[in-house]
N, C-alpha and C positions, 0 to 999 in steps of 0.2 A: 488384115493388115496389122493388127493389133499384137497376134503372135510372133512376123513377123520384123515389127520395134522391137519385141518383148527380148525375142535372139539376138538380134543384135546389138542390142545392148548389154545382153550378158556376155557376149561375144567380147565385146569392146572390154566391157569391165572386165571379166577375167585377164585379157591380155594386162592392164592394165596394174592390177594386182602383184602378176607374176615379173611383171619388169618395175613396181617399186622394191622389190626382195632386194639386198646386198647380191653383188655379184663377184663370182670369185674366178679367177682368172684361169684357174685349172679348170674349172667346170666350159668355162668363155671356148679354150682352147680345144678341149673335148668334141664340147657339140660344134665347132666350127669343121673338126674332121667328120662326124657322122654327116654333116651337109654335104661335105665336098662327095665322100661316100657315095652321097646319091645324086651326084652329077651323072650328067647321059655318060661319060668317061668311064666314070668307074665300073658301069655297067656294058661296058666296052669290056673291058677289064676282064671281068666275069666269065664272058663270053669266050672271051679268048680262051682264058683257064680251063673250061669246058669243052672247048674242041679239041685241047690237050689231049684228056682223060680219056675219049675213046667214045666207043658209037653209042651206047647209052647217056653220057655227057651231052651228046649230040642232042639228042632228043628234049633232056633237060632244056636244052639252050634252045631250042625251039620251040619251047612250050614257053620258058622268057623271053624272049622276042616278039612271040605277037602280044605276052600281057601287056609287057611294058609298053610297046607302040601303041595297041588299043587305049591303056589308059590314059597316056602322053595327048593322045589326037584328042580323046573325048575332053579331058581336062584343060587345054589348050584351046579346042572351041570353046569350052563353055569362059574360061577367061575372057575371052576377046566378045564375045557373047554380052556378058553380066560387068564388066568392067569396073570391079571393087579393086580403087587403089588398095596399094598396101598400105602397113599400121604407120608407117614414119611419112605418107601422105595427108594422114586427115590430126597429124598435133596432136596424137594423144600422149605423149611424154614417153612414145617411146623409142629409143637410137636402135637402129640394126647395126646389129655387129658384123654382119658383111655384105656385100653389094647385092642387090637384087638380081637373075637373070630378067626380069621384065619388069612392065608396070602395073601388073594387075595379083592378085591376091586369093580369089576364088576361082577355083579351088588351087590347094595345093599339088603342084607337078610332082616335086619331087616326093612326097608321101604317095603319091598314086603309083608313079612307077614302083617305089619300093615297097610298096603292100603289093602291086601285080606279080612283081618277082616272085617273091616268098610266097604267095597264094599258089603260083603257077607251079613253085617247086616244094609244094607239101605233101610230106609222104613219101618224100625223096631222100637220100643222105647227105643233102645239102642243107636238109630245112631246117634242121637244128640250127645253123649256122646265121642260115640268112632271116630268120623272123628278126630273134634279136637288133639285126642291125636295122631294117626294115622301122621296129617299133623305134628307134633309137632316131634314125633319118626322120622319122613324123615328131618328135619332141624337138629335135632338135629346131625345127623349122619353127615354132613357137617361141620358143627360147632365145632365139638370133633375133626376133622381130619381126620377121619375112612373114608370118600369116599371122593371123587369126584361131583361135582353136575349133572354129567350125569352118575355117579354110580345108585343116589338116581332118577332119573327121570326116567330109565330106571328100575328099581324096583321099581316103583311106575306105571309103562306101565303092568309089569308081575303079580302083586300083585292085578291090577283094573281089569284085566283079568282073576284072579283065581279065583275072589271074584268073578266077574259075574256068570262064568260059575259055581259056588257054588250054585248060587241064580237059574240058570234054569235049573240043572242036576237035575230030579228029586230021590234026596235022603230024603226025608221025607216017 
């Protein structure tokens, strides 16, 4: 039990830290769109884009589909599971800068989904594209206040695991 105070404590304090920093309003604005980014929508979005491009796009898009849904449902039990308010629940001086989709905190949804994406589509001609924003949607989700940074780590462990097993389940 000893280890587990130990994390989250460091847990706490780190967030803690990074929301006493000055904060600047172009940065504010930045990561408020990598968030939005990795709403279920924009990966709506994506999707779309990829049924555009033709029968290997296809396939992409069905290797993201089941990541991001397998990581969504595991990380979605395990919220409702473990029931860790978020950081603007438990007073530790820090403001989210934008509205929560829910009320719980571990793990992070939205870093799962977008490390399953990018996991699922590596080695593709896409993955250039979407790791970055992937790593970009899991910062930002710290930065806004909405997790914890072992929210975002531990949904970025379930999301590079959805995304694998997307990539060797044979769904094609």
């Amino acid at each position: 039990m000893q280890l587990f105070d130990t994390m989250i404590a460091w847990d706490e304090s780190a967030l803690q830290r990074l929301h006493a920093l000055p904060r600047r309003r172009t940065v504010d604005r930045v990561m408020l769109l990598f968030t939005r980014l990795g709403d279920a929508s924009s990966w709506l979005v994506l999707g779309a884009l990829m049924l555009v491009l033709g029968p290997q796009s296809r396939r992409y898009l069905r290797r993201v589909t089941v990541g991001v849904a397998a990581a969504t449902a595991v990380s979605s039990v395990l919220k409702r599971v473990l029931n860790r308010p978020r950081p603007r629940e438990l007073g530790h001086g820090v403001q989210p800068l934008h509205s929560d989709p829910d009320a719980f905190s571990f793990p992070s949804g939205h870093t799962a989904a977008a490390i399953a994406a990018a996991t699922a589509l590596t080695g593709t001609p896409l993955s250039r594209g979407v790791w970055p924003l992937a790593i970009s949607v899991a910062a930002s989700r710290v930065y806004l206040g909405a997790h914890y940074p072992l929210d975002v780590l531990v949904g970025a462990t379930i999301g590079a695991a959805a995304g694998f097993a997307a990539r060797v389940v044979p769904i094609d």
